[in-house]
N, C-alpha and C positions, 0 to 999 in steps of 0.2 A: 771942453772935453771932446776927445775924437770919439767916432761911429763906436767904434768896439767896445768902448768904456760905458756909451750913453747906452748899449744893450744891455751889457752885464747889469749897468744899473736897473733898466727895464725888466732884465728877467729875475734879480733880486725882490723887487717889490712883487710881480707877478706872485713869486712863490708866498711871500708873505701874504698877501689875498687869499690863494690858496689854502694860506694854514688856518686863516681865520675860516676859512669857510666851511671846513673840514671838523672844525673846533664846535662851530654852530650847529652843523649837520647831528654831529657824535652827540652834542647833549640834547637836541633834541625842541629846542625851545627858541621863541627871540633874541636876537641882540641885544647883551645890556648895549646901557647907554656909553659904555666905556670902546664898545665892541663899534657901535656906530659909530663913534669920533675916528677910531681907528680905519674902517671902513672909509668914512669920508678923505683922512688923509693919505692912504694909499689911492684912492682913484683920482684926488687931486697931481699927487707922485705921477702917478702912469699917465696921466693927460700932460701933464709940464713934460717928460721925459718923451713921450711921443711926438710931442709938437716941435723939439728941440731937434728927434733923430729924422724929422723930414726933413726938416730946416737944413742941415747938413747933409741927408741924401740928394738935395736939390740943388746946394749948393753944387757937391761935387760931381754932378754931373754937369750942368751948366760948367764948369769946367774942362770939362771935358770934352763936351762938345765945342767946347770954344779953339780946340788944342786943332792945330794943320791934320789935314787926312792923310798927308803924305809925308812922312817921317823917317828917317831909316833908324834903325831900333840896336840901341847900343846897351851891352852890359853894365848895369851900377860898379861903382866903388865900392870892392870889398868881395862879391861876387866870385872872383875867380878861387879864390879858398872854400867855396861851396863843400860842403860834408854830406850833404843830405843824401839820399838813396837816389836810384833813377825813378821809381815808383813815387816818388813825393815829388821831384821835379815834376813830373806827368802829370801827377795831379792838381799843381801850381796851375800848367801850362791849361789843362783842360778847365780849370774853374775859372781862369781869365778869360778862357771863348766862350764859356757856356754862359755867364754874366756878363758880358759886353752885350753893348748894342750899336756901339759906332766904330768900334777898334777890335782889334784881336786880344788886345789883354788892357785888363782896368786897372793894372800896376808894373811900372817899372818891372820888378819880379816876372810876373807872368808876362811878362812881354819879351823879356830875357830867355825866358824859360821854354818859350815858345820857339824861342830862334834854337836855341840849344838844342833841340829835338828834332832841327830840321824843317817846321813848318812855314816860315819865311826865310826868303832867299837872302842869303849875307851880302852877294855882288851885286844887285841891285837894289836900288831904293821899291819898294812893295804900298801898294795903295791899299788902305785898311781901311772901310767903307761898310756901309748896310748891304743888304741883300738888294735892295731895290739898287741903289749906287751901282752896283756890279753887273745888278743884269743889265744896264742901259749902256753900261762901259764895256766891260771886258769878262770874258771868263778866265778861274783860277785853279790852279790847281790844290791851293791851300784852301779858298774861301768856295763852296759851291753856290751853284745859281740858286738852293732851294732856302739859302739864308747862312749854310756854314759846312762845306764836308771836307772831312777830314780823310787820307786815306794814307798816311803814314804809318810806319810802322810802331808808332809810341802809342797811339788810341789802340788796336784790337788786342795790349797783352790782356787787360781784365774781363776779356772777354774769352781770352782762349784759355784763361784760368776756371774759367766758368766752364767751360766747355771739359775740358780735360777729364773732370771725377764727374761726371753727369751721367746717369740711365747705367751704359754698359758695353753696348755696341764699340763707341768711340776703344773702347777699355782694349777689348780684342780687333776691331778692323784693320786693316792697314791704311794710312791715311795719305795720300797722292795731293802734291798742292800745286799748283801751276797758274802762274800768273797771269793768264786768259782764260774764257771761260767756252773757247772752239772746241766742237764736239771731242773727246778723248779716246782713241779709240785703242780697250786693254787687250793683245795679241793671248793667243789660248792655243796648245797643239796636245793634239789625244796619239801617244804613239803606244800606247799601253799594251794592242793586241798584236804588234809584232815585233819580232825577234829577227837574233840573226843565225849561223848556221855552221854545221862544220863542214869543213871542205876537204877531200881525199885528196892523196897526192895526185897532182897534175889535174885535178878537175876543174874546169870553170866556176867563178864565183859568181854567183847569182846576183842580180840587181837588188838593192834594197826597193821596200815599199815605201810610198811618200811619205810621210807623216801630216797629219790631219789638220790642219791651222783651220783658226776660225778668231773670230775678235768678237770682245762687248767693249759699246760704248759705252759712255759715262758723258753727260751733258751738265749742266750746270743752270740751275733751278734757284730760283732766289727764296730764301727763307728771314722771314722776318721775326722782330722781337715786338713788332703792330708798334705805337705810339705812344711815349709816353709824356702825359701832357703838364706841363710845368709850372704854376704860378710864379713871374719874378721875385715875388714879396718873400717866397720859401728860397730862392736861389742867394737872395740877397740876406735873409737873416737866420738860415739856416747854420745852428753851430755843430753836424755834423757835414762829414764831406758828400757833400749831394752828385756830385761825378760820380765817386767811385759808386755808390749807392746804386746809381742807375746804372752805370757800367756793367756792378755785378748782375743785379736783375735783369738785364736786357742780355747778358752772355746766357744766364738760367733756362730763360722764356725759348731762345733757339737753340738751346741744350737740348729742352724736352722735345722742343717740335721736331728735331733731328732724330733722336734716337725712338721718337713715335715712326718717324717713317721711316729710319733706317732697320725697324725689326719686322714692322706689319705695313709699309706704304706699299700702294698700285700704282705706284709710277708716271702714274697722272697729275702731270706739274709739280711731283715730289720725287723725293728718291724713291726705287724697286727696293721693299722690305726682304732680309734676309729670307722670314718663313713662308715668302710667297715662290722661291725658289730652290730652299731644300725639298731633300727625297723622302720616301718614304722609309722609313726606316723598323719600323713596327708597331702593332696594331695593340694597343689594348683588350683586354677582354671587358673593363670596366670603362662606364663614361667618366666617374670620379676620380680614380685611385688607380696606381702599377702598383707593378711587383716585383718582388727582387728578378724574379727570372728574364723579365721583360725589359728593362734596363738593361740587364746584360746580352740579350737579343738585340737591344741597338746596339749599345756598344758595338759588339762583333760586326753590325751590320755595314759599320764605315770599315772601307779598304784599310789593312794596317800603314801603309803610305800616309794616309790621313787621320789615323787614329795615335799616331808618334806624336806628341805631345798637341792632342787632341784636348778639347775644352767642353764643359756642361753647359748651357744657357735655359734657366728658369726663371720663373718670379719668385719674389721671396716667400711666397705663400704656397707653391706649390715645393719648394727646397724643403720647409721644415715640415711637409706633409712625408717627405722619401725619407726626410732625416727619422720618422720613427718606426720605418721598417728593420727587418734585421734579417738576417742570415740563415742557412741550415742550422748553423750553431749557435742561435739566439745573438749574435753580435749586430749592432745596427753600422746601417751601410752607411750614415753619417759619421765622418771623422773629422773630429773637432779640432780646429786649427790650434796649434800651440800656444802661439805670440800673434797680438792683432797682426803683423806684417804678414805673414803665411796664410795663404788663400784657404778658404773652405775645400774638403777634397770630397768625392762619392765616386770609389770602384777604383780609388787610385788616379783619379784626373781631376783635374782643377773644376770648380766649379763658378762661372761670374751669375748674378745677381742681376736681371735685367725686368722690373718692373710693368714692358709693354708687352710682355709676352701674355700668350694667351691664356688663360685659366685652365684649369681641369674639368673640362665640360663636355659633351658629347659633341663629336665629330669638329675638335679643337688640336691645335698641335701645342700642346706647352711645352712643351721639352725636347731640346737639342742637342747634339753634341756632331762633336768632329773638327775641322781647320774651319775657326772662325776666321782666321785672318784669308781665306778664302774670299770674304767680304771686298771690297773696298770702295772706300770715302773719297769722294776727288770733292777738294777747294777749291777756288777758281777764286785768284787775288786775297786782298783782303777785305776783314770785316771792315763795312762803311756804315762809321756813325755820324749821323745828318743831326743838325741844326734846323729845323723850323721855324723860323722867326715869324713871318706876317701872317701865315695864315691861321697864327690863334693871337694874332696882334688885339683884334678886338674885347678878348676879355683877359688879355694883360699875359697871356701864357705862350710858354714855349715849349717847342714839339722835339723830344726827343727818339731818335731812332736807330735804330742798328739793322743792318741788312749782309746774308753772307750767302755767298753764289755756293751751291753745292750741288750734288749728286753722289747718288751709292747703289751698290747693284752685285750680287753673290755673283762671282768671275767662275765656271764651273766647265772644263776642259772637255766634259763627257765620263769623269767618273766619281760624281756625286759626292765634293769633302764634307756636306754636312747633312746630314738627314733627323730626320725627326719622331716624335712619339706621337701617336694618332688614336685619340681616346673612342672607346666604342660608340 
């Protein structure tokens, strides 16, 4: 019986243990004697069937490593009528690298699947090797010195699906992506306080004034998803898909840490947070609570240039605190979106949902509005998820990581597109 069959058998019997023991538990008392025979023949089961599925993971490895390190990697028979999605191929191809330990893929399939996406070269024969193998030989573009990095474009989509509906920022910034991560530097000109003029017949026309230029850079800060550390044993007999698994989580983890410092970061080896760079906009008279008037005091307060399809940014805790204010005429300033697609509105402007924002507290800004897309997000390459192999060699695990160069910083000309509410 192959691997997959001697599991399903494995985790058959498991549940069956399970149901006795649950059985024992519920009523409360000892095992009859019918209970213990059963007992004894399920852990007999599970030691024969355990002893069988090393026997066979030993075997095909030893295989394996038996096989040339230098190979050139051809498509199976049958393969070119492929139906799958591009998302399952990926997923093929990444569960062959993240399980290997001497090759780029532990199957035919994912070794195929591998090429298909670009990660080994089709014109030349490609040497598939350990981490150690590599660093004494040669550096790759496919395999890194750290044990595996990947930097094609097939690893960062499940991460930039992750990234996409996260926090809020991402929701409204503009996002700038550029394949280096050399200073950026975003051009700004303030020509707001001059005009031009009427001219009498025959009268000289006056010179214009300069127009104001000025630039912010955007640098490129690496943010990580930290470590996540693997047992083989979970890579190898896990019957859900442990790539995407980690994939997803590791796009989350730099989700949040992004949109932590793209609302409230100092800039210090992070992005510059938006509300470290809006204006003021107006003052509370309460540390807790506004009011309808005060709200409509900022509003007014951003230039209508920036207030033409202007946005709200609160947490959701302080949204459904405004949602039960109301009007002159008892109507509440909250209106309720129709259909889930249709944003939340307050005063007639959109409102986004941004978690890292600050509370309604004294001498706190929680609330913004104006051109959020004022902001902007510079990438720098792509997201690199690394393969750790030897340095958690000793207790049998493997270091998963994601890592994405970024910066973000409010681009702001000299006439303030977002301002803010300033609790007393």
């Amino acid at each position: 019986m192959k691997l997959k069959g001697l599991k399903e058998e494995r985790a058959k019997a498991v549940t069956a243990m399970r149901t006795l023991a649950d059985k024992v538990a519920e009523r409360g008392t000892s095992m009859t004697d019918e209970e213990r025979a059963e007992d004894t023949r399920i852990s007999a089961d599970l030691e024969s069937i355990s002893e069988r599925i090393g026997l066979e993971e030993r075997a095909t490895q030893f295989e394996a490593d038996n096989q040339m390190v230098i190979a050139p990697i051809s498509r199976p028979k049958g393969m070119d009528s492929d139906k799958r999605s591009d998302s399952e191929i990926r997923s093929s191809a990444i569960r062959g690298w993240a399980t290997s330990k001497t090759r780029l893929g532990t199957s035919d399939q994912q070794r195929s699947d591998a090429q298909s996406l670009g990660w080994v070269n089709d014109e030349i024969e490609v040497r598939l090797c350990t981490s150690a193998e590599l660093r004494a030989t040669q550096m790759s573009s496919q395999i890194g010195a750290d044990g595996g990095l990947l930097v094609r474009p097939g690893i960062p989509q499940s991460l930039e699906e992750a990234l996409s509906w996260y926090g809020g920022m991402r929701e409204v910034a503009e996002i700038i992506r550029t394949a280096g991560g050399e200073t950026l530097p975003f051009p700004t000109d303030d020509d707001t306080s001059n005009t031009g003029s009427w001219v009498g017949e025959n009268k000289t026309i006056s010179a214009a004034t300069v127009p104001t230029v000025g630039t912010t850079n955007l640098g490129a800060y690496e943010l990580s998803s930290n470590i996540f550390k693997v047992p083989y044993a979970l890579l190898d007999d896990s019957y859900i898909n442990i790539d995407a698994y980690i994939g997803n989580k590791a796009g989350v983890r730099i989700a949040r840490a992004g949109n932590t410092a793209y609302t409230v970061g100092d800039g210090a080896n992070e992005a510059t947070g938006m509300m470290l760079d809006t204006t003021l906009g107006d003052t509370a008279a309460s540390s807790t609570t506004v009011t309808f008037d005060e709200l409509k005091d900022l509003l007014q307060s951003v230039d209508k240039a920036y207030r033409t399809g202007g946005t709200w940014m609160m947490s959701d805790a302080t949204f459904f605190a405004i949602g039960k204010l109301k009007d002159g005429d008892g109507n509440y300033l909250w209106q309720p979106r129709v259909t889930e697609m249709t944003p939340e509105m307050l005063l007639g402007y959109r409102v986004v949902i941004n978690n890292d924002m600050p509370a309604m507290t004294s001498a706190l800004k929680p609330i913004a509005f104006g051109a959020m897309n004022s902001y902007k997000i510079r990438e720098a390459g792509v997201v690199r998820f690394q393969r750790l192999v030897e340095l958690y060699a000793a207790q049998s695990q493997v270091g998963f990581l994601a890592v994405q160069r970024a910066d973000g910083k409010l681009v702001d000309a000299g006439q303030n597109p977002v301002k803010h509410m300033l609790m007393a």
